[in-house]
N, C-alpha and C positions, 0 to 999 in steps of 0.2 A: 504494500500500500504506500501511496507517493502522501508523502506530507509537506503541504503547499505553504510557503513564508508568512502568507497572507491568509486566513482563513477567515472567512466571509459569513457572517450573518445573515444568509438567503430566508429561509419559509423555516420556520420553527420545523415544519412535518417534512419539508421537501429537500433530503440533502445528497452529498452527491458523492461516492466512491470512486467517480473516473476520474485517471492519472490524467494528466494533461495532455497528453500524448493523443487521448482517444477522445478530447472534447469537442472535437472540431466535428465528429461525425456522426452521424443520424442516431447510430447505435448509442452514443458516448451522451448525447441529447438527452434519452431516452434515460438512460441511468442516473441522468444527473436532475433528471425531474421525477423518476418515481422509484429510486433505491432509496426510503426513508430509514434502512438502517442504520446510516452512515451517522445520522444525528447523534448517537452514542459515543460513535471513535472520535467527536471535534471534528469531522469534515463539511465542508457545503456547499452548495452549489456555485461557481463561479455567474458570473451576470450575463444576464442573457443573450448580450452582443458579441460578448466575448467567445461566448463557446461556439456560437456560429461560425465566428471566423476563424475559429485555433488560437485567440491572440492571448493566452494565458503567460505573461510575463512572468520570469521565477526573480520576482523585484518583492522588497514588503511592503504593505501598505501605504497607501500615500498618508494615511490619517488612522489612528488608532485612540479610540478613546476608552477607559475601564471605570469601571463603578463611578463614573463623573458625579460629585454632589454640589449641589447649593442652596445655602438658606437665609433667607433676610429676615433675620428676627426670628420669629417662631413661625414661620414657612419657608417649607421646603419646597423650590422653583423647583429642581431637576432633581431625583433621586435614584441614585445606583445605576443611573443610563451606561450600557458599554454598545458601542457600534465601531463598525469598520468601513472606511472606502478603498476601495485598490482602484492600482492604474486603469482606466480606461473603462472608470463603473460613475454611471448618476445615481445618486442613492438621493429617493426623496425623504425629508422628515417632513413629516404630516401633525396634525392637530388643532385641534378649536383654540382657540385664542384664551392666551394665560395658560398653552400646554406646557408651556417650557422651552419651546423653539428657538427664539429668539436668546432666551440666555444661556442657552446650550451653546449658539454658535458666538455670543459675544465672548464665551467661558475660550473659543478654540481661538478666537481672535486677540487674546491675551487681556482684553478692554476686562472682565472681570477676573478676580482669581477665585477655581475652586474652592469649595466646602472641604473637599476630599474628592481623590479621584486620581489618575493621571490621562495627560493627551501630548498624545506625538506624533510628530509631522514630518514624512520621511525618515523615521526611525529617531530622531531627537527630538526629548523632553522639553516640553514647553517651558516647564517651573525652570529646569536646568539653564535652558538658552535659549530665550525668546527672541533675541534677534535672529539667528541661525534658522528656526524652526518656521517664524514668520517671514523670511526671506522668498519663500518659493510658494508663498498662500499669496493670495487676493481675493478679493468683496466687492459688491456690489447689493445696495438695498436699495427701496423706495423710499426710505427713510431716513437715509445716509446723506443727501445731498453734498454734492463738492463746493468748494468755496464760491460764491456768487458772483463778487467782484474781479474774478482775473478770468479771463476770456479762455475758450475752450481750447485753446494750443497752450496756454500757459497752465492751464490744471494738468493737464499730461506731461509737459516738459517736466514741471515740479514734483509728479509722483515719478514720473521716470528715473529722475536724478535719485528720488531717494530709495528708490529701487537699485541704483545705478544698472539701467538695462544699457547695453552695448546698443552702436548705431542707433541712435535715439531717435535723432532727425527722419531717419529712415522708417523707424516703427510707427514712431506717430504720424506720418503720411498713409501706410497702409492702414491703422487703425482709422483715420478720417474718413477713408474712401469704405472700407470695411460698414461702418455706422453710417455714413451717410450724413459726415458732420462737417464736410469741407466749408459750406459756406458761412458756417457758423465759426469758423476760425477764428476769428475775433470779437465773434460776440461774446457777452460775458456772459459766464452759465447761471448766475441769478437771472438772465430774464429769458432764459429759453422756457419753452413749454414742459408741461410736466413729461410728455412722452423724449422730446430731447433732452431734457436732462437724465432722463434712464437710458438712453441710447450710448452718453456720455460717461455716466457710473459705468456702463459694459467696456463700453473702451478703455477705462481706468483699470478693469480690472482685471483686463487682457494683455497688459504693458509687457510685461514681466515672463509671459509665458507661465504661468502658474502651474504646478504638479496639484497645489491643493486649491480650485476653488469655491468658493463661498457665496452663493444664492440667494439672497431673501426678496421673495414674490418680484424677480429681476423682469419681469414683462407685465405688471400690473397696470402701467400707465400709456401701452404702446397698443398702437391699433393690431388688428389682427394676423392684417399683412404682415406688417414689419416683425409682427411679435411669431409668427410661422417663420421667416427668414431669420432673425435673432436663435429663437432656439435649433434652426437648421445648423447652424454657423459653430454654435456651440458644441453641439452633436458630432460632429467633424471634427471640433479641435479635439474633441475628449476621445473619438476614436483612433488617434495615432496610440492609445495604449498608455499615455505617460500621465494627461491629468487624470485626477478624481476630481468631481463635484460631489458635494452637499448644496441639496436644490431643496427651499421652502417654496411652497405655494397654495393657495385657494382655489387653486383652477384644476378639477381632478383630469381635464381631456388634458393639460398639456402635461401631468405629472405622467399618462398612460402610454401620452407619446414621446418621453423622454427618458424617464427612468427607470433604470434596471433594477431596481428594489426601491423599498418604500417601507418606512419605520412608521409608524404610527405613535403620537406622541399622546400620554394624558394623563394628568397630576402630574409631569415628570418621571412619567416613566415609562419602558417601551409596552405598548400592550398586544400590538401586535408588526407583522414583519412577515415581508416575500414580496412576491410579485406581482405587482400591481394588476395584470394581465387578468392573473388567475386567483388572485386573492378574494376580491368580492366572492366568487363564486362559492370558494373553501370556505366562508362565514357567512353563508345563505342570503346574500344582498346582491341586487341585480346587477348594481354597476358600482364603482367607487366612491361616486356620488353619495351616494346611496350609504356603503361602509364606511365612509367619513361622518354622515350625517348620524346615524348608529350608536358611533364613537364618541360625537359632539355629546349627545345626548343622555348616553351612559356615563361621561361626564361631569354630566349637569345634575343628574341626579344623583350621582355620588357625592356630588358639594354637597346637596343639599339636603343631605340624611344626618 
């Protein structure tokens, strides 16, 4: 039995004994969605894009987080979360709002510290070496907004430098054509629209080439067009195999067509996990819509006992 660097938090029921070797093919599919003994030995299904294509890198995780806690006074945001991303996986975190999502990823973004827990980023400890660790991560929120007052080539030049990305000049010409932000080159990003200013966070957080990044509802402001070509774009950079995402969102059609698992967040904690695909189905709900709304709800009325 091959035991992989990375070992992936697929479906609680659905895991996977094929060696890498045999993931690429029909037969290899087929065991890595209905051999559920393997949940025992610690194995699990690699991401669904991946095993189509054989792209099963022997790299470790881009992102590894264990028993994550935190608490503000006498509540507890997140409790005992452990999740993994590997190269070339979109992992959605899902949840009703106040599930924990958002201080989950500020906790990965260094902006809080831990209750208790660890998170590493390419194999290095955040608590250890947060410079190191946030070097090869970037973000993008609706709620993040970039500086207002310095125009959309100077927000890029200046997260570029402190990135220090190589040929700079050069990146940030293809990220402008990329977003479809040339003309706005000098406009200043407080008075773009709320869909270019998220077009602008994406470009921001594409500088650097990122191994780990970071998602929150990144196409909530962008029409439908742009926000299908946005997440195309994404999809592509994350299949060369090297980044992971952690993708938050409220929109279950783009979480279905994006991501290759899907954690489900509530009181901070994981309640459920797999594949978006085939999960409603496994928890008797018609569509994800649908197991999201379930979840809100079982939530709601756990507050309130």
């Amino acid at each position: 039995m091959c035991n992989w660097p990375c070992r992936m938090q697929a479906s609680r029921l659905v895991m996977s004994m094929a060696p890498p070797e045999e993931a690429g093919s029909r037969e290899g599919v087929w065991e890595a969605r209905h051999l559920s003994s393997a949940f025992d030995r610690g194995l699990t299904r690699p991401p669904g894009r991946l095993i189509r294509r054989g792209m099963i890198p022997p790299v470790p995780c881009v992102l590894k987080v264990e028993r994550l806690e935190k608490s503000f006074g006498d509540v507890r945001a997140v409790n005992g979360v452990s999740f993994h991303v590997a190269p070339g996986e979109i992992v959605g975190l899902l949840g009703p709002n106040g599930a924990g999502k958002t201080t989950t990823i500020n906790m990965i973004l260094g902006v809080l510290e831990p209750s208790a827990g660890q998170i590493e980023i390419e194999g290095v400890d955040l608590a250890a070496d947060r410079t190191k660790a946030l070097s090869c991560t970037n973000f993008a929120a609706v709620y993040a907004p970039l500086p207002g007052n310095l125009t959309v080539e100077q927000n890029l030049r200046v997260f570029g430098m402190l990135y220090a990305v190589r040929d700079l000049s050069a990146r940030i010409e293809k990220l402008l054509k990329v977003y479809d932000l040339v003309r706005y080159r000098r406009t200043k990003a407080g008075v773009l629209s709320s869909g270019e200013q998220t077009r602008l966070s994406l470009a921001k957080a594409m500088l650097n080439k990122p191994r780990l990044l970071l998602l929150d509802e990144p196409t909530a402001s962008i029409d439908p067009s742009n926000a299908r070509d946005i997440r195309a774009g994404i999809a592509k950079f994350v299949d060369n195999g090297i980044c992971g995402v952690l993708w938050t969102s409220h929109n279950m059609y783009e979480v279905q067509a994006v991501c290759d698992r899907v954690l489900f967040l509530s009181h901070g904690r994981i309640v459920l996990e797999g594949d978006p695909k085939t999960l409603p189905k496994e928890h008797g709900a018609a569509t994800l819509d649908d197991l999201f709304v379930n979840v809100a709800q079982e939530a709601l009325h756990g507050s309130s006992r």
